[in-house]
C-alpha positions in Angstrom: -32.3 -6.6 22.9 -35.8 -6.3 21.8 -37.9 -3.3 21.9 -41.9 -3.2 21.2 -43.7 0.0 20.2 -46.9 0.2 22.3 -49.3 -0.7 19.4 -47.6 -3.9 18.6 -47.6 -4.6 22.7 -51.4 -3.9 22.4 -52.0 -6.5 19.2 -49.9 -8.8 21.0 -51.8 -8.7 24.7 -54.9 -9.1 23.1 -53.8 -12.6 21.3 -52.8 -13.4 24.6 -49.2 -13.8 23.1 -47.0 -12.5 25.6 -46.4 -12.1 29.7 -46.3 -8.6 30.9 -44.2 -7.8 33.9 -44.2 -4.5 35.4 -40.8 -3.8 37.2 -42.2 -0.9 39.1 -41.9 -0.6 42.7 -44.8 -2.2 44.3 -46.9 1.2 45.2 -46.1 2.6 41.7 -47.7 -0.9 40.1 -50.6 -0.3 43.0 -51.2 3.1 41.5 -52.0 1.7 38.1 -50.5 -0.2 35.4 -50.9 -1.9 31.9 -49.3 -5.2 33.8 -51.3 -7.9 36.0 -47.3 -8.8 37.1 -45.3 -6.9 39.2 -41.4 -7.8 40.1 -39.6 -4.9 40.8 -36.4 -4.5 39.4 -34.3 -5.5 42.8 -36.4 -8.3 43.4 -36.0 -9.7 39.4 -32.5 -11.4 39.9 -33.8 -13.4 42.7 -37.0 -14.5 41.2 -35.4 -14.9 37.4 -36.5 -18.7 37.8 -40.2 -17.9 38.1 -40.2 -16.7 34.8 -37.8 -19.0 33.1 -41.2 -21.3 33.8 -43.5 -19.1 32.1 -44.8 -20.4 28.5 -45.1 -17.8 26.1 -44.4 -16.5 23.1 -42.8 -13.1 24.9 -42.1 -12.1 28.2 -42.3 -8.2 28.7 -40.8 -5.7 30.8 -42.6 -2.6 31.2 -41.5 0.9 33.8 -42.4 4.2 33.4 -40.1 5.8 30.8 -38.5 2.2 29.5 -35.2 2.6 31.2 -36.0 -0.2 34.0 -37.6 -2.1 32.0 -34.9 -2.1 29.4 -32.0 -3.1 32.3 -35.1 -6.1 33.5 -34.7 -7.5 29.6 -30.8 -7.2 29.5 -30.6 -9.1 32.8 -33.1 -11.5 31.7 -31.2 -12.2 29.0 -28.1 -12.4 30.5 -30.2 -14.8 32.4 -30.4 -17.2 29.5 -33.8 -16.3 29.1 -35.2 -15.8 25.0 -38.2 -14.2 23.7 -37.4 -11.0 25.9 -38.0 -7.2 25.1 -39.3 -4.1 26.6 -41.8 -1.8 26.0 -40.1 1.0 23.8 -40.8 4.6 26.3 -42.4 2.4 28.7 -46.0 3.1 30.6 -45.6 6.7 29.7 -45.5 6.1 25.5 -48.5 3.8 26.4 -50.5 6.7 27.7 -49.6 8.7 24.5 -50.4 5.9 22.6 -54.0 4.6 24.1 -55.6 7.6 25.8 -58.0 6.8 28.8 
């Protein structure tokens, strides 16, 4: 499985070359996040195909710490999706990273 450190998330966002999916619950990913996408981690076995149809060059997972988000990549995977990873200490390693 693939990890990405925050400032190669970041470089990668802005070149528009991945899909960001926060697997938050919904009212933590209406609190704020670094994601446009939210599919919580229940709901991401059920709706695996949506993203299977996503063009991109990665598709990443993001939580709070990077525990979710790193079981949302293994399933993926598992899923026979490619291109996968999470975002290495998640929303929290963010904040550390790019202060607001």
């Amino acid at each position: 499985m693939t990890e990405i450190e925050a400032k190669d998330l970041k470089e990668k966002m802005e070149s528009g070359a991945v899909i960001l999916i926060d697997v938050r619950e919904a009212w933590e990913f209406e609190e704020g996040s670094i994601s446009e996408r939210n599919i919580s981690l229940y709901e991401l076995p059920a709706r695996i195909e949506e993203l299977r149809a996503e063009e991109c060059e990665m598709l990443v997972f993001c939580c709070n710490s990077g525990q979710n988000s790193q079981m949302a990549a293994t399933l993926a995977e598992e899923s026979g999706l490619s291109n996968v990873a999470h975002l290495k200490g998640g929303i929290d390693a963010w904040k550390e990273s790019f202060p607001s």
